[in-house]
N, C-alpha and C positions, 0 to 999 in steps of 0.2 A: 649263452655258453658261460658257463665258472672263468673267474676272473681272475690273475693276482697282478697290482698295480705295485710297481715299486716305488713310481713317485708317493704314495700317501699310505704306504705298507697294508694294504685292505683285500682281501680276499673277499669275493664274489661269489656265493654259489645261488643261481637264482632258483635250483629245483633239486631240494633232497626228498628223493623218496625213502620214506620210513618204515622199518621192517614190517609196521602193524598196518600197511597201507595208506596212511596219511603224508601228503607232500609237503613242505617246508621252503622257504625262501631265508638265507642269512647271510651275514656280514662276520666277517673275522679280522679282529687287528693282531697282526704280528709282535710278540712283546719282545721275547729275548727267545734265543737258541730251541730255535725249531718249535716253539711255542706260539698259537696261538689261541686271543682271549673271543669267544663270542661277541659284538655287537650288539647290546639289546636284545630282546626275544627271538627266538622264530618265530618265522610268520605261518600259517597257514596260505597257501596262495594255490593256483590251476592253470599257472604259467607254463607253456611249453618250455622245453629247454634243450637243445641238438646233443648236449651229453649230460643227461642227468644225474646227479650224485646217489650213491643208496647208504644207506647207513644201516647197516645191522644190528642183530641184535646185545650183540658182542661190545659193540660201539665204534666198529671200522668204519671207516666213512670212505668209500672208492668214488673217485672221478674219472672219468672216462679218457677226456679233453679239458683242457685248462688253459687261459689265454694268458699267457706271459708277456706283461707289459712291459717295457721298458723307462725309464729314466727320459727317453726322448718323447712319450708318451705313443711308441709304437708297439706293437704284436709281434714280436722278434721271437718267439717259439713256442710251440703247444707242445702241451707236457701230459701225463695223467698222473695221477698222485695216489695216494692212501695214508692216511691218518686216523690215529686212534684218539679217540675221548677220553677224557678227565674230566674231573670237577671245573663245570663253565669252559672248560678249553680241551683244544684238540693242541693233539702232540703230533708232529710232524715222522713219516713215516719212512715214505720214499718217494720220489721224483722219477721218471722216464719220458725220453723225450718222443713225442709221435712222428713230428714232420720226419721226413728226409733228413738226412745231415747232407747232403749237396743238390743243389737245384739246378733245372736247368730250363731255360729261359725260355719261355714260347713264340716262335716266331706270328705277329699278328698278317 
């Protein structure tokens, strides 16, 4: 599942699928204000992934689910996102969160 770790600012997405049919694996570092810079290449990869990115032809990039790491290195909320492309970076679009906003506890 797409990642974003706030200890090391790095965004995870291990499966974009690509308008033209091709799937991609990449890394993004957060630089400044709602920017960020690609990692290295995409990868071509055949990794499954529970919510896959698609990127269009436009250059949107939608994520379905997004694992929001915390500072304490936990999973404190899933989100989905959408961001557009630029030259080498994607520009921060919008955020929604998926979980619940209240839980409730299962008794085992």
């Amino acid at each position: 599942m797409p990642s974003y770790d706030v200890r090391n600012t790095t965004f995870t997405v291990p499966r974009i699928e690509r308008f033209d049919g091709k799937v991609f694996t990449g890394k993004f570092k957060f630089i400044r204000s709602n920017i960020w810079q690609q990692i290295g290449s995409l990868t071509l990869t055949t990794t499954p992934s529970k919510a896959s990115a698609k990127l269009s032809s436009s250059g949107v990039l939608t994520i379905p689910e997004i694992k929001y790491i915390n500072s304490a290195g936990h999973v404190n909320q899933i989100l989905n996102g959408t961001f557009r492309s630029g030259l080498a970076s994607f520009y921060f679009g919008s955020w929604t969160r998926v979980q619940p906003l209240t839980f409730t506890p299962v008794a085992n």
